[in-house]
C-alpha positions in Angstrom: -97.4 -8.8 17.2 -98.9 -11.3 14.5 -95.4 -10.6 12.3 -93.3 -11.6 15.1 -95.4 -14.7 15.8 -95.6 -15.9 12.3 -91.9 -15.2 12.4 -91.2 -16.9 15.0 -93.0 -19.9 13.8 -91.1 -19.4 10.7 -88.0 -19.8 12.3 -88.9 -22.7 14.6 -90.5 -24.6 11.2 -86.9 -24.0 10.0 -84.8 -25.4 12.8 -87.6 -28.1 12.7 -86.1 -28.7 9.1 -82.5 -28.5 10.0 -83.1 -31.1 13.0 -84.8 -33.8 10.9 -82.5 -33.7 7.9 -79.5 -33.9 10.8 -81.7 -37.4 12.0 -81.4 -38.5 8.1 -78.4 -37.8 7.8 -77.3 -39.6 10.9 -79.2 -42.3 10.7 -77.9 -42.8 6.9 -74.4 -42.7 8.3 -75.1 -45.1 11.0 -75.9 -47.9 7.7 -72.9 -46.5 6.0 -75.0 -45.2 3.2 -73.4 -42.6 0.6 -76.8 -40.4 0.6 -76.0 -39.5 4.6 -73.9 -36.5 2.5 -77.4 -35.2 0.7 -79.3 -34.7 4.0 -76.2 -33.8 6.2 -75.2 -30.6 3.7 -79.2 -29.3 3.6 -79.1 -29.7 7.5 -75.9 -27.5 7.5 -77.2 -24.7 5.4 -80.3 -24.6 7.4 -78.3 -25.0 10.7 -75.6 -22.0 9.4 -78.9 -19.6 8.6 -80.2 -20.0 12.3 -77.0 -19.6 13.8 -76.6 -16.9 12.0 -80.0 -15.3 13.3 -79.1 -16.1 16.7 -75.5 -14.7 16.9 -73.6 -17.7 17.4 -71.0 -16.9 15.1 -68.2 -19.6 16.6 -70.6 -22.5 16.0 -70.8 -20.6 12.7 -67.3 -22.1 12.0 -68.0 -25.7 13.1 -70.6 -25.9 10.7 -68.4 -24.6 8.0 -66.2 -27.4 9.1 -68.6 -30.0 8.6 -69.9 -28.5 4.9 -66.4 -28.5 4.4 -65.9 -32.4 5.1 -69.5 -33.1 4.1 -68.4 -32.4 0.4 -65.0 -34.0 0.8 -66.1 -37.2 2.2 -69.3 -37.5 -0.4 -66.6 -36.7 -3.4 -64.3 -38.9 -1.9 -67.0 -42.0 -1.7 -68.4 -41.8 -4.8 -65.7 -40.6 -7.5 -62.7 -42.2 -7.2 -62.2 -43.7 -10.2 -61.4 -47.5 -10.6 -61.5 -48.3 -6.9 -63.8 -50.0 -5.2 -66.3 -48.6 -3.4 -64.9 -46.9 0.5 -65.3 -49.3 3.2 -65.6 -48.9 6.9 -62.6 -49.3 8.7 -60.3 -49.1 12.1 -58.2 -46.3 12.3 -54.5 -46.7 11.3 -51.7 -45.0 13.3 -51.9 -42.5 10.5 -55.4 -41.6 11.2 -54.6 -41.6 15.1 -52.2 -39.1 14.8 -54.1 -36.6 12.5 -57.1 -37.3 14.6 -55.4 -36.3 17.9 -53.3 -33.8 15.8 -56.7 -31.7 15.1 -57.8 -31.5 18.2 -54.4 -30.5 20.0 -53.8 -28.1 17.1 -57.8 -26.7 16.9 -58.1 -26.8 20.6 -56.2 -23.8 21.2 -56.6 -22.0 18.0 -60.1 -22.0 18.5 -60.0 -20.5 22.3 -57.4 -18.0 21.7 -59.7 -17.0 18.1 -63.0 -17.1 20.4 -61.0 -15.1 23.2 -59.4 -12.4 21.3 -62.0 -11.8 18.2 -65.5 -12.8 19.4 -67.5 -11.8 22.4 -67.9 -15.7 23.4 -68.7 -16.5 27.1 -67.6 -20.1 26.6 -64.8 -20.0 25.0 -63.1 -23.2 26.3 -66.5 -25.4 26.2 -66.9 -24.6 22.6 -63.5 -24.6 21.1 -63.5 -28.3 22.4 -66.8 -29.0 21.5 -65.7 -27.7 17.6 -61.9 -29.5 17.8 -63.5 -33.1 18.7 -65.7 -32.8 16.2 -63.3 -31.7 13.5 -61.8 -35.1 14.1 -64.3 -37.1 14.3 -65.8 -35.3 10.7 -62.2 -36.5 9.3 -62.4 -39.8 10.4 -66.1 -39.9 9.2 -65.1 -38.9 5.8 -62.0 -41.3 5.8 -64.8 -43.9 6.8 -63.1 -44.9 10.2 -65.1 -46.1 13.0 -63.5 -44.1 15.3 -65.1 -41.2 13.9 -68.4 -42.4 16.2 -66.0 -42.1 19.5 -64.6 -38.4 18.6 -68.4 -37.4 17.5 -69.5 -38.8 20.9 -67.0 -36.8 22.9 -67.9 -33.5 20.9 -71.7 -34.6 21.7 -71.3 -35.1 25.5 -70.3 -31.4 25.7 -72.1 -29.9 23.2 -75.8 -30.8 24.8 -75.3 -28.5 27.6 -73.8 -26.0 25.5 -76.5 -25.9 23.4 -79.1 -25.6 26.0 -77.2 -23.4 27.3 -77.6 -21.4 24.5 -81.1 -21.7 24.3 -81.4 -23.8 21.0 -83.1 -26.4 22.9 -84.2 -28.4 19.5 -80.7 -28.7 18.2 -79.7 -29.7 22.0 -82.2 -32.6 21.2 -80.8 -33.6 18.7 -77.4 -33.6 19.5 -78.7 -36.0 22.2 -80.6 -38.2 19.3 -76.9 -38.2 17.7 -75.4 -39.2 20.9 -77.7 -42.5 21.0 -76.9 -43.2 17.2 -73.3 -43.0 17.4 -73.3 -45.6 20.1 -75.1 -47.9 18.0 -73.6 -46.7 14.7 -70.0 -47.3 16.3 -71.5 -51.3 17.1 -73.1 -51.2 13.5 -70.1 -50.6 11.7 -68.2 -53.1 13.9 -70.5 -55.3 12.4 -70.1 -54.5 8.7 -66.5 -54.5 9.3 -66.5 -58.0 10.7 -68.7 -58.9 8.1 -66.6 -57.5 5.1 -62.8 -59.1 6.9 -64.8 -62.5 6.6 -65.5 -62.3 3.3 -61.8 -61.6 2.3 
């Protein structure tokens, strides 16, 4: 009895982890700040652990995702030689495209893979919950502003999935995200604004 409930703290003291280096990290990319990249990856790792311990092997593959994008968008900040550093912008047609592009591609190959290979009972809910967010991670890496409107979208679902789920903590702090993105779409607004005016 006293191994499962130090166990059990453990693995709460972990998600704890996971939930404040995701407010770091969000907060970070809410002041466009390069280091969002260091907290977001250790909130991943932790994140991948406990849904691995709870079964959730679909969200298993968003989080891939974002470690995926996480390292692309921090190598494509900070190494690109002889180029300025990568501002915040608006989306291009270019990026509208891809962005709807991911999702209309990831939509269904995400339910038909949760339907046919995984013992899912929201298939639909979570392959849309993982394709908006796949976008909005690409535009976020790209540094586009609408990356905080395709985050938002993948948040509105995600909350009830997740207490659905019974990972009330991360639900909570998909809702914190939810609140930042609104102001973190305004913020960048702002530094764009700032930055035209100074060309």
């Amino acid at each position: 009895m006293v191994g499962a409930v130090l166990t059990t703290d453990w693995f709460f003291l972990l998600q704890l982890i996971g939930v404040i280096c995701g407010v770091v990290q969000v907060l970070l990319a809410k002041a466009n700040k390069v280091m969002l990249y260091p907290f977001g990856i250790a909130s991943i790792l932790i994140t991948l652990y406990v849904l691995y311990e709870a079964g959730l092997y679909a969200e298993i593959l968003l989080n891939l995702y974002y470690l995926t994008m996480s390292i692309y968008g921090w190598a494509y900040w900070v190494t690109r030689k002889d180029e300025p550093p990568v501002k915040a912008d608006y989306s291009g047609k270019k990026e509208w495209i891809v962005a709807i592009g991911i999702v209309a591609v990831g939509f269904p190959l995400l339910y038909y893979t949760l339907i046919h290979f995984t013992d899912s009972t929201v298939p639909a809910w979570d392959a849309w919950v993982s394709a908006t967010a796949w976008a909005g991670m690409w535009l976020l890496a790209k540094r586009k502003i609408e990356n905080w409107v395709w985050l938002n979208i993948s948040n509105a679902i995600a909350i009830p999935l997740l207490v659905y789920k019974g990972l009330h903590l991360y639900a909570l702090l998909t809702l914190f995200l939810f609140i930042v993105a609104i102001f973190g779409y305004f913020e960048w607004k702002r530094i764009i604004r700032g930055e035209k005016a100074l060309t």
